[in-house]
mmCIF file of the N, C-alpha and C atoms, coordinates in Angstrom:
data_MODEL
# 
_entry.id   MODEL 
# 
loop_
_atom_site.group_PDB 
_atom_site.id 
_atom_site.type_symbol 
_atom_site.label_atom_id 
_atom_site.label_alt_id 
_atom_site.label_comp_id 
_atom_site.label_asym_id 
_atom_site.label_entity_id 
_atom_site.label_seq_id 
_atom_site.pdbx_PDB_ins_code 
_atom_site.Cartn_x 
_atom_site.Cartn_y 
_atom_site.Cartn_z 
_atom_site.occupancy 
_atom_site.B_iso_or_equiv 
_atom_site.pdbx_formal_charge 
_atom_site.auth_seq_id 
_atom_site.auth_comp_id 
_atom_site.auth_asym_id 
_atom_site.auth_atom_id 
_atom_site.pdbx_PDB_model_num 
ATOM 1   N N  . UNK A 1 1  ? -58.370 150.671 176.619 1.00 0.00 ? 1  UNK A N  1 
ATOM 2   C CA . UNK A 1 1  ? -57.046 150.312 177.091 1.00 0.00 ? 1  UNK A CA 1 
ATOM 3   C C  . UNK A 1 1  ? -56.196 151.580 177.175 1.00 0.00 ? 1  UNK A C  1 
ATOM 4   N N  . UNK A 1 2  ? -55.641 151.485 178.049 1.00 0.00 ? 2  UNK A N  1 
ATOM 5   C CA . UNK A 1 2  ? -54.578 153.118 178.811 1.00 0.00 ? 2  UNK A CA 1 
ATOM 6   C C  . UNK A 1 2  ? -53.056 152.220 178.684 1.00 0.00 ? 2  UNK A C  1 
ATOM 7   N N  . UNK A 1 3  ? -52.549 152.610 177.900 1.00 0.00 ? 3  UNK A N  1 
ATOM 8   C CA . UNK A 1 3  ? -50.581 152.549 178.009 1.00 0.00 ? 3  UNK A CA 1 
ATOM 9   C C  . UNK A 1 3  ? -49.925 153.336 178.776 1.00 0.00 ? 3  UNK A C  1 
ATOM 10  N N  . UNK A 1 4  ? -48.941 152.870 179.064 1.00 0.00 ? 4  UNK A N  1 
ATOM 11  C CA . UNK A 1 4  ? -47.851 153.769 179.899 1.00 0.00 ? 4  UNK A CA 1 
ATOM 12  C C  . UNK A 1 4  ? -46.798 153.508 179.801 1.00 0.00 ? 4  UNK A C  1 
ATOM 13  N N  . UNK A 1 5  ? -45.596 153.891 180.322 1.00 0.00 ? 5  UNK A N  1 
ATOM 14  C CA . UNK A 1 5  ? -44.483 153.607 179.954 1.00 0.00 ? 5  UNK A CA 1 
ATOM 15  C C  . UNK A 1 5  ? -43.631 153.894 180.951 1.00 0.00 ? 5  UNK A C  1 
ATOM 16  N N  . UNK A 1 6  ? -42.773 152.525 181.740 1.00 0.00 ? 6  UNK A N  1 
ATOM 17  C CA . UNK A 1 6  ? -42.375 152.474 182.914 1.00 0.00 ? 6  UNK A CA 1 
ATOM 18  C C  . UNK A 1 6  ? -40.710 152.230 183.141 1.00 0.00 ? 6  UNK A C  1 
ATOM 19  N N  . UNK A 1 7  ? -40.659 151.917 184.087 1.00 0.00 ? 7  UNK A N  1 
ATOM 20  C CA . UNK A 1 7  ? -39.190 151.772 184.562 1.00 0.00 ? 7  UNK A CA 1 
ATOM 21  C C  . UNK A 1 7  ? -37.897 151.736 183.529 1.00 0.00 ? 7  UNK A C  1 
ATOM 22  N N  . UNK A 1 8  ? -37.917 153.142 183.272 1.00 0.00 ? 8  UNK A N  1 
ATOM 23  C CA . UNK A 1 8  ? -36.572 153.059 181.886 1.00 0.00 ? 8  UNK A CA 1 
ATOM 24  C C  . UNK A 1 8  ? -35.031 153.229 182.690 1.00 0.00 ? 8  UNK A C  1 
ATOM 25  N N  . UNK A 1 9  ? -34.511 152.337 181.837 1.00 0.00 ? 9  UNK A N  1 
ATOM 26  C CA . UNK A 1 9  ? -33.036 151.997 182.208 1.00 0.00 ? 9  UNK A CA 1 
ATOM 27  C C  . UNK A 1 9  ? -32.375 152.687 181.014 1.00 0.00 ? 9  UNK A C  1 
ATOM 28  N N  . UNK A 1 10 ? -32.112 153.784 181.168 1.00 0.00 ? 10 UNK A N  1 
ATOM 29  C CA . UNK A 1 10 ? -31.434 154.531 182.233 1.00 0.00 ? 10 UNK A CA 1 
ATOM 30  C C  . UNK A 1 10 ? -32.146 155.657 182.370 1.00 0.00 ? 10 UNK A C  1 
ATOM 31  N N  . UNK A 1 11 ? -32.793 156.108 183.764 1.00 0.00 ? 11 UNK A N  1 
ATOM 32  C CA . UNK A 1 11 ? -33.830 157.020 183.735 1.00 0.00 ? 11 UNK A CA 1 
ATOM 33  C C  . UNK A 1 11 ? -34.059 157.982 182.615 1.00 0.00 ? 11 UNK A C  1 
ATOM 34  N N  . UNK A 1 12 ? -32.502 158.642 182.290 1.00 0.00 ? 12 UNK A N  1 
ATOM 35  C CA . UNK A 1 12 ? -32.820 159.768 181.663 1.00 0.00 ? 12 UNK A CA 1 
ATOM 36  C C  . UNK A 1 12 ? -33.760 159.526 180.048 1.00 0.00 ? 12 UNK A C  1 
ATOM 37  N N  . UNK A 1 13 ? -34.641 158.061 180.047 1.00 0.00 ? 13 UNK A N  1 
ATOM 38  C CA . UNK A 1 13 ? -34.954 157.524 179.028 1.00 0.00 ? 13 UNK A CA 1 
ATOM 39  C C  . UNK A 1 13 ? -36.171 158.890 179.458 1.00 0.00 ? 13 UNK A C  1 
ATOM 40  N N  . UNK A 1 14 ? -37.201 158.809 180.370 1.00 0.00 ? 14 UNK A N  1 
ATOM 41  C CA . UNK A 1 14 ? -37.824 159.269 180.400 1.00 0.00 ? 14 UNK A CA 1 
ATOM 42  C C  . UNK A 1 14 ? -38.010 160.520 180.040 1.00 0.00 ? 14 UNK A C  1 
ATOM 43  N N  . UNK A 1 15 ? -37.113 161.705 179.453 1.00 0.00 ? 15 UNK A N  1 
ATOM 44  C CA . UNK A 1 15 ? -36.955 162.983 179.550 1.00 0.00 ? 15 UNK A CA 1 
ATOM 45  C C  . UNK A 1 15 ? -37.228 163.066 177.598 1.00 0.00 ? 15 UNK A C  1 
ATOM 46  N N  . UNK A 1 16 ? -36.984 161.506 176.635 1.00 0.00 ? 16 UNK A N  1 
ATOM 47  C CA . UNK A 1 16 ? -37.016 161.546 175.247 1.00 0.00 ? 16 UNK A CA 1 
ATOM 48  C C  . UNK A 1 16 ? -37.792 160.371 174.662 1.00 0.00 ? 16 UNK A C  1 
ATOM 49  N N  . UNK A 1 17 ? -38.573 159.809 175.685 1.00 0.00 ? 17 UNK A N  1 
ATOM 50  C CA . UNK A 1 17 ? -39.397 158.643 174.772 1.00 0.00 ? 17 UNK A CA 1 
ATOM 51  C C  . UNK A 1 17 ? -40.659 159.006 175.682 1.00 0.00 ? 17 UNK A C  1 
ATOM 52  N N  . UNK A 1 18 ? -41.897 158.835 175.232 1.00 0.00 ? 18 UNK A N  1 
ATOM 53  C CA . UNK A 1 18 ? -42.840 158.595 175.070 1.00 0.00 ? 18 UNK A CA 1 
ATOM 54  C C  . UNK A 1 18 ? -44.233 157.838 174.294 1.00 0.00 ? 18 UNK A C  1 
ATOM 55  N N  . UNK A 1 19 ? -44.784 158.109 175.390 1.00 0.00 ? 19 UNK A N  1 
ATOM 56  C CA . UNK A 1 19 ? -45.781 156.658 174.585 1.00 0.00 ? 19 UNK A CA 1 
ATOM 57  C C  . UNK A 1 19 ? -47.644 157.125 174.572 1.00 0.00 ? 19 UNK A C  1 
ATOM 58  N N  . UNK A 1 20 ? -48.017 157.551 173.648 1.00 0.00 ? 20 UNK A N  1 
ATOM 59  C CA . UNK A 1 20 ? -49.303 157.908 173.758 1.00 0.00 ? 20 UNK A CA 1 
ATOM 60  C C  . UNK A 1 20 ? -50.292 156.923 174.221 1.00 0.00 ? 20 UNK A C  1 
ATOM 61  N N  . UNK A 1 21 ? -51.241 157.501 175.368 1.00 0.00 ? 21 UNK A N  1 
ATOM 62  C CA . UNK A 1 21 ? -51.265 156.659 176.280 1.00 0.00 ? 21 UNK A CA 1 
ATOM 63  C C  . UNK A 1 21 ? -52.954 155.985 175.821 1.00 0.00 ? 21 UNK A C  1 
ATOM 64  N N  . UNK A 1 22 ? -53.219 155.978 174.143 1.00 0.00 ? 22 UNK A N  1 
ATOM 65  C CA . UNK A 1 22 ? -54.516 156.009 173.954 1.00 0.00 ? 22 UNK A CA 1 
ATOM 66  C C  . UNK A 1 22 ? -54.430 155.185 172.848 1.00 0.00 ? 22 UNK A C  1 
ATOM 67  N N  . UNK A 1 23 ? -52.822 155.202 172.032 1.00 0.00 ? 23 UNK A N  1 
ATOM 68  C CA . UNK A 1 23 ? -52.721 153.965 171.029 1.00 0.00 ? 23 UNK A CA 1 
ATOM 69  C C  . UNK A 1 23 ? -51.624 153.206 170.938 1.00 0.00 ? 23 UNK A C  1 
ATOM 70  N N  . UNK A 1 24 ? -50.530 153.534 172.378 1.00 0.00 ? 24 UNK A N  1 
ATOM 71  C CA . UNK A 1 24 ? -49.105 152.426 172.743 1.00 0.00 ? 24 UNK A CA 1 
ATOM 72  C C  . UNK A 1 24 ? -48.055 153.007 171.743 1.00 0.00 ? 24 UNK A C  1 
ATOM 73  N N  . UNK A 1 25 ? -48.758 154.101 170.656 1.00 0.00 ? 25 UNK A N  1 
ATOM 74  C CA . UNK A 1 25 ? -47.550 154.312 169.877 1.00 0.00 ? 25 UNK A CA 1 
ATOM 75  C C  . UNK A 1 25 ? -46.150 155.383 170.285 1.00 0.00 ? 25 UNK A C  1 
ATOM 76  N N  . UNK A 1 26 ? -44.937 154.686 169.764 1.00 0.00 ? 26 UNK A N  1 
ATOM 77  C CA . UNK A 1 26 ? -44.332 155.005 170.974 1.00 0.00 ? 26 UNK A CA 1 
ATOM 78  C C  . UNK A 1 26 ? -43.166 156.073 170.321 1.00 0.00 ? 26 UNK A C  1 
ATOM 79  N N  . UNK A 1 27 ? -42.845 157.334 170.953 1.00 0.00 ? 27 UNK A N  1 
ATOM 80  C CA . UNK A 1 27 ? -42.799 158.763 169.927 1.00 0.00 ? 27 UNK A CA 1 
ATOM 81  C C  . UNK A 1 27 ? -41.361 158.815 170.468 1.00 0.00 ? 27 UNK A C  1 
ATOM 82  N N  . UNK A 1 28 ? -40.278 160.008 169.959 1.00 0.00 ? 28 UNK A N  1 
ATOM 83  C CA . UNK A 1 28 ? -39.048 160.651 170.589 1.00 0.00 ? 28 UNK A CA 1 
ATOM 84  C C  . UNK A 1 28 ? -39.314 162.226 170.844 1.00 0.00 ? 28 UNK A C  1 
ATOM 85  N N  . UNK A 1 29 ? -39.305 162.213 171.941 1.00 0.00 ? 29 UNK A N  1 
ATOM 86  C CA . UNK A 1 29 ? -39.646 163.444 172.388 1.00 0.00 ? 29 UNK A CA 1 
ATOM 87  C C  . UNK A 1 29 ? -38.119 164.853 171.781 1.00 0.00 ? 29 UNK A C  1 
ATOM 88  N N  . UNK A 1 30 ? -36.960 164.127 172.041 1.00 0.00 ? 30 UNK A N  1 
ATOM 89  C CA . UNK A 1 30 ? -35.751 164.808 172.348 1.00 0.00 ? 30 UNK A CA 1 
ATOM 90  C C  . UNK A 1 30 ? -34.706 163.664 171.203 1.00 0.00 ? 30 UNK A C  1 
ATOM 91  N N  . UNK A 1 31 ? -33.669 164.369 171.076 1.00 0.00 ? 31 UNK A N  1 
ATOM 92  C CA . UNK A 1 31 ? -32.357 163.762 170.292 1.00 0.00 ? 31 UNK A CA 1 
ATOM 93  C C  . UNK A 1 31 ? -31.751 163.119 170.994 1.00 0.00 ? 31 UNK A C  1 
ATOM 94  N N  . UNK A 1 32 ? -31.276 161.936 170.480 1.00 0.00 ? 32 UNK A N  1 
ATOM 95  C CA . UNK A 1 32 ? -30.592 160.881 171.303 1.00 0.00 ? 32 UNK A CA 1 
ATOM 96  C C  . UNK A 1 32 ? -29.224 160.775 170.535 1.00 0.00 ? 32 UNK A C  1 
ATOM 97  N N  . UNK A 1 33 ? -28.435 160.693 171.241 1.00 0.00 ? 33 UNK A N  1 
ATOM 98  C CA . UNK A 1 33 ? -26.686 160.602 171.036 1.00 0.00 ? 33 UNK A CA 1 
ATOM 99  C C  . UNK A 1 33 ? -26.155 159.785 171.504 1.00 0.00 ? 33 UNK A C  1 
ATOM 100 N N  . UNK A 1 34 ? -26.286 158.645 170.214 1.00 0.00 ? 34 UNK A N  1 
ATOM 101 C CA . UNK A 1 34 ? -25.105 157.324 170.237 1.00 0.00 ? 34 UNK A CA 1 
ATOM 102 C C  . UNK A 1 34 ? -23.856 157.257 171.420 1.00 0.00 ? 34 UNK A C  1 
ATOM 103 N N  . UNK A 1 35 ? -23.114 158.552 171.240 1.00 0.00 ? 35 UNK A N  1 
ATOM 104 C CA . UNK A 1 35 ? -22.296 158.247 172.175 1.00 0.00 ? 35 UNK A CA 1 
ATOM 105 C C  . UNK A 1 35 ? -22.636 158.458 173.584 1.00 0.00 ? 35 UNK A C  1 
ATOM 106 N N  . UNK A 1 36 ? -23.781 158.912 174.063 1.00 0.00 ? 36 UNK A N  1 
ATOM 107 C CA . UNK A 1 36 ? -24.273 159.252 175.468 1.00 0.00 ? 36 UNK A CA 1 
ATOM 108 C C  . UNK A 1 36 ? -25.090 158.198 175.664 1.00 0.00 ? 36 UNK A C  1 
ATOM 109 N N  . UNK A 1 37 ? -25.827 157.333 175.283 1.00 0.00 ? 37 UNK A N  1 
ATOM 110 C CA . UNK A 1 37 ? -26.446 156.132 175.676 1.00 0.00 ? 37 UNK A CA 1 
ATOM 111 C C  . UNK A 1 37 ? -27.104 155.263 174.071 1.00 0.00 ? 37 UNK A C  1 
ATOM 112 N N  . UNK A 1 38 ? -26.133 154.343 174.259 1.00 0.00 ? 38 UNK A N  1 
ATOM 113 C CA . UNK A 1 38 ? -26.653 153.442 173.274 1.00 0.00 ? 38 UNK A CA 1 
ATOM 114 C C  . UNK A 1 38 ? -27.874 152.456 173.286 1.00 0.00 ? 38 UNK A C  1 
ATOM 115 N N  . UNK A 1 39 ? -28.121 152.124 174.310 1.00 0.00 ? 39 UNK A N  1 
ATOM 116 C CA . UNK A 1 39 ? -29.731 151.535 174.530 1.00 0.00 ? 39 UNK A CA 1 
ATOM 117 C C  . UNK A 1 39 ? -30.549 151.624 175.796 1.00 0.00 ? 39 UNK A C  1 
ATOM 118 N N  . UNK A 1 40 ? -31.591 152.145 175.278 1.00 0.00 ? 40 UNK A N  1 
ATOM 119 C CA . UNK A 1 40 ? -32.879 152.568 176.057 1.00 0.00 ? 40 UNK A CA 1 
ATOM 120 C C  . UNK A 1 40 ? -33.579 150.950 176.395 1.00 0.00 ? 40 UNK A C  1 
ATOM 121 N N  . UNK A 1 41 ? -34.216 150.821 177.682 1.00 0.00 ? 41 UNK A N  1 
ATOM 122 C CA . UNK A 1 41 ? -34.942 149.714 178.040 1.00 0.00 ? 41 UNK A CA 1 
ATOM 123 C C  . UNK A 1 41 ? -36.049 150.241 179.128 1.00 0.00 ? 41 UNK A C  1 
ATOM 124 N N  . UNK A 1 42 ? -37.009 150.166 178.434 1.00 0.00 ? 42 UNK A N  1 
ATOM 125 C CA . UNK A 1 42 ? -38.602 149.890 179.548 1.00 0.00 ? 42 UNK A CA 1 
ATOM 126 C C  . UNK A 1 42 ? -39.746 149.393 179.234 1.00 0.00 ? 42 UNK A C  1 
ATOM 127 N N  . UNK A 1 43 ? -40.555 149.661 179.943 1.00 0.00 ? 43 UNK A N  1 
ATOM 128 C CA . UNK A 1 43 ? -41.468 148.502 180.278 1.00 0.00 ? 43 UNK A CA 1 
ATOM 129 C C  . UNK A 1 43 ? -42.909 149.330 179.902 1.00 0.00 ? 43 UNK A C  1 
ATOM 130 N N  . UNK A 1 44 ? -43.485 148.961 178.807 1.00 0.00 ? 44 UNK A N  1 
ATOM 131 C CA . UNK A 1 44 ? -44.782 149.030 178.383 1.00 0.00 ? 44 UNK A CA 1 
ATOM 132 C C  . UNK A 1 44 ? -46.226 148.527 178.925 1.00 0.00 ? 44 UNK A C  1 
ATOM 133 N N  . UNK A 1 45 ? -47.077 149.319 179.623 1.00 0.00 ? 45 UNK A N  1 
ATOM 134 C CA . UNK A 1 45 ? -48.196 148.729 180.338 1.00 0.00 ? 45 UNK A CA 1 
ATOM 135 C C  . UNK A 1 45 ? -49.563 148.754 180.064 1.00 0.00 ? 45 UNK A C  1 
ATOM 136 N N  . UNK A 1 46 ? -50.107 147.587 179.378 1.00 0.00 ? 46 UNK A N  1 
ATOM 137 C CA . UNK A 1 46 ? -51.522 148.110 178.982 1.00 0.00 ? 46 UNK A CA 1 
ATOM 138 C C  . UNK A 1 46 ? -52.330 147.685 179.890 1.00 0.00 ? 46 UNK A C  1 
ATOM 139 N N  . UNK A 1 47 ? -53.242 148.647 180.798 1.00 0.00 ? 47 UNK A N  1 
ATOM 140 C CA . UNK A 1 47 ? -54.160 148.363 181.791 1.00 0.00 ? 47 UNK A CA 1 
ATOM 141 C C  . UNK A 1 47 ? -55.792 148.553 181.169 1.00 0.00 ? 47 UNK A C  1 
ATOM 142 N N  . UNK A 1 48 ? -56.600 147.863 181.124 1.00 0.00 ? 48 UNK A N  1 
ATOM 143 C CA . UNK A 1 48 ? -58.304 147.909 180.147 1.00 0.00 ? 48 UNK A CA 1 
ATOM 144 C C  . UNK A 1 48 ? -58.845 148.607 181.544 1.00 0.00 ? 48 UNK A C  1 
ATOM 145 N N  . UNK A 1 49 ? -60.062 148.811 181.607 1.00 0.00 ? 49 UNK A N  1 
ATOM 146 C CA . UNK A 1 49 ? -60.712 149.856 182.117 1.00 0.00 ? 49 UNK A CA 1 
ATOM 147 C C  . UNK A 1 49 ? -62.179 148.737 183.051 1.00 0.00 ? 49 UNK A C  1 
ATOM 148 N N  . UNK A 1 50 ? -61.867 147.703 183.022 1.00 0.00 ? 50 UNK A N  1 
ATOM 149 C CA . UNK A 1 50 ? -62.676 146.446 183.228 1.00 0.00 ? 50 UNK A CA 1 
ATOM 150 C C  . UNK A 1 50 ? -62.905 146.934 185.155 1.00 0.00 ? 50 UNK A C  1 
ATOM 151 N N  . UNK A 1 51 ? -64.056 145.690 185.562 1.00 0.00 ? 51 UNK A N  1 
ATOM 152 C CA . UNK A 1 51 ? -63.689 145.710 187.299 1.00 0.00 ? 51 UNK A CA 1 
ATOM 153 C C  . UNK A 1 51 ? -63.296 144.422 187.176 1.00 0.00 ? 51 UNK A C  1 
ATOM 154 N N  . UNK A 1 52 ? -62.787 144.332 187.425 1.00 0.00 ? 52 UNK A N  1 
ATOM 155 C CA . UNK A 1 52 ? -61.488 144.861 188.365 1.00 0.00 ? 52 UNK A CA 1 
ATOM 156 C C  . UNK A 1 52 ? -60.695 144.613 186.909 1.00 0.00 ? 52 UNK A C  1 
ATOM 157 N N  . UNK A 1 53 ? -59.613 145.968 186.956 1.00 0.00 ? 53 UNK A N  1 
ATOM 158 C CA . UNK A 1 53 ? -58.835 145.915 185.793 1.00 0.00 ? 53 UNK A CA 1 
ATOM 159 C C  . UNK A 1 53 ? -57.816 145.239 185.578 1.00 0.00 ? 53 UNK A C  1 
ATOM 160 N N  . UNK A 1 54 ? -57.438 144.683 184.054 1.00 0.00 ? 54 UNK A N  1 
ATOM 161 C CA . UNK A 1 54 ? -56.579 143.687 183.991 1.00 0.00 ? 54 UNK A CA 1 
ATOM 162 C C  . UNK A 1 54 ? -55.600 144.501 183.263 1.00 0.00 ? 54 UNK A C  1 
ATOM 163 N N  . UNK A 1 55 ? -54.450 144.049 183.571 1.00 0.00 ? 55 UNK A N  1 
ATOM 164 C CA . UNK A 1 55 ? -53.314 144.360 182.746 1.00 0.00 ? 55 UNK A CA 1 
ATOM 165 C C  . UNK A 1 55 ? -52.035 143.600 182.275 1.00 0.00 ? 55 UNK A C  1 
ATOM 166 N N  . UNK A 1 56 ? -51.229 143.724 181.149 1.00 0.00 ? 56 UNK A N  1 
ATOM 167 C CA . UNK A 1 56 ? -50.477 143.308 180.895 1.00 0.00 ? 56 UNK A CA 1 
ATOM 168 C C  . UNK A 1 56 ? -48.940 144.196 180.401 1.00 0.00 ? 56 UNK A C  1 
ATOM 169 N N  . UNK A 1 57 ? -48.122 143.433 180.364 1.00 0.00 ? 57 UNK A N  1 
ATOM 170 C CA . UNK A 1 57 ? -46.894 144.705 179.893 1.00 0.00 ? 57 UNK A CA 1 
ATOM 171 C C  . UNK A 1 57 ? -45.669 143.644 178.787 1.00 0.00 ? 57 UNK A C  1 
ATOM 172 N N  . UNK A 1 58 ? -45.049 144.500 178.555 1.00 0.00 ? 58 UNK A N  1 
ATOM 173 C CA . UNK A 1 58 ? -43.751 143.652 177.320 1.00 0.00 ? 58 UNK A CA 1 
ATOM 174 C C  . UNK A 1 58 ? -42.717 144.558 178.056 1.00 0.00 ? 58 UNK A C  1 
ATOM 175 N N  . UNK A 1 59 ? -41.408 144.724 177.237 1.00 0.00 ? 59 UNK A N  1 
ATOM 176 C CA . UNK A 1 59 ? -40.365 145.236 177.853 1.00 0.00 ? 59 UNK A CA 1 
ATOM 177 C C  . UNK A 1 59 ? -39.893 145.719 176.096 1.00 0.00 ? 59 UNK A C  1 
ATOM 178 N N  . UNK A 1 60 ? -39.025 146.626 175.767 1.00 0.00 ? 60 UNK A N  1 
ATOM 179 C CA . UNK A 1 60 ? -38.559 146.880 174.547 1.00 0.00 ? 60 UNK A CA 1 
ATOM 180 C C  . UNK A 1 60 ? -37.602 147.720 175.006 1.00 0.00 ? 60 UNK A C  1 
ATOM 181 N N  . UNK A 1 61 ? -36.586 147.193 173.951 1.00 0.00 ? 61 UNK A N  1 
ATOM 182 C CA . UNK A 1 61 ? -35.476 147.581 174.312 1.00 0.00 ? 61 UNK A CA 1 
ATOM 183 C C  . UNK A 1 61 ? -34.747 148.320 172.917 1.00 0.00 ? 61 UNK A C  1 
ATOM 184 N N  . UNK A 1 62 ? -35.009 149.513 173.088 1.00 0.00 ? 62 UNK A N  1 
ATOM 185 C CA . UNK A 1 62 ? -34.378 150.778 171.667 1.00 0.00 ? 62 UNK A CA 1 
ATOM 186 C C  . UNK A 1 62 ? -32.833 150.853 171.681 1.00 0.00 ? 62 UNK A C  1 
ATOM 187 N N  . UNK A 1 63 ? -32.666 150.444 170.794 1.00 0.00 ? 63 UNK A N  1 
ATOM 188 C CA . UNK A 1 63 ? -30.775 150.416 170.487 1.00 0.00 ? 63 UNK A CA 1 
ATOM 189 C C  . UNK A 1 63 ? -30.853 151.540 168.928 1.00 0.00 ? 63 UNK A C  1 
ATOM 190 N N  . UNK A 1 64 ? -29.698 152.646 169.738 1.00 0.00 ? 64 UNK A N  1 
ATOM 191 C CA . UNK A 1 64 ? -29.344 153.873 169.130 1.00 0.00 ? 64 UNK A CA 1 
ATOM 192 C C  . UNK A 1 64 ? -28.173 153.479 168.457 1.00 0.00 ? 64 UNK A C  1 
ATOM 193 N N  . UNK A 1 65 ? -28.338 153.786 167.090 1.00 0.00 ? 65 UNK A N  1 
ATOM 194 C CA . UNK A 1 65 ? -27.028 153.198 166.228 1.00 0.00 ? 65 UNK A CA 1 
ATOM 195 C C  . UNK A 1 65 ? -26.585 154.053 165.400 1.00 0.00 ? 65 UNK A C  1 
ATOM 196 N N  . UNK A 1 66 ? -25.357 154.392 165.503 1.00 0.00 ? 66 UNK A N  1 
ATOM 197 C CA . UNK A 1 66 ? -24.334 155.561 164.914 1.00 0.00 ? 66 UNK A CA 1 
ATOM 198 C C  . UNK A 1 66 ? -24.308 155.573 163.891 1.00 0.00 ? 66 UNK A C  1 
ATOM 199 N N  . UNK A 1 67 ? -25.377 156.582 163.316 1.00 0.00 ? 67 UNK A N  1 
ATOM 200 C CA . UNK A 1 67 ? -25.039 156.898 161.568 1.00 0.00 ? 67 UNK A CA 1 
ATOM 201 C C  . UNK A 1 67 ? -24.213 157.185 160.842 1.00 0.00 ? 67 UNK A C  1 
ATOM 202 N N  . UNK A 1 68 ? -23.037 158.247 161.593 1.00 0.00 ? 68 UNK A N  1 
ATOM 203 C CA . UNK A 1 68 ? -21.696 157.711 160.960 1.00 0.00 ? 68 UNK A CA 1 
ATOM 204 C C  . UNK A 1 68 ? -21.089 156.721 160.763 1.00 0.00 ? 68 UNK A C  1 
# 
């Protein structure tokens, strides 16, 4: 099974989350600042390696919460 990690709202999700694409676990690349975007949303895709390949996906939605 191959993960990926798709359509993030609000793009610039893509530039600080990642998702290793060999166990779905899902990493912070970069620092995220409460006051510049409080929640991240995309779409997780696990595709198996089958013929014809099957896949499925979830959606998760990361809410950044002000430690002060």
């Amino acid at each position: 099974v191959t993960f990926t990690a798709t359509s993030f709202i609000p793009p610039s999700g893509r530039d600080v989350i990642s998702v290793n694409p060999d166990t779905g676990e899902i990493h912070l690349t970069g620092a995220l600042d409460f006051e510049e975007v409080s929640i991240f949303d995309f779409r997780i895709e696990a595709r198996d390696h089958g013929t014809p390949p099957l896949s499925s996906h979830c959606i998760v939605e990361l809410e950044v919460l002000d430690v002060n």
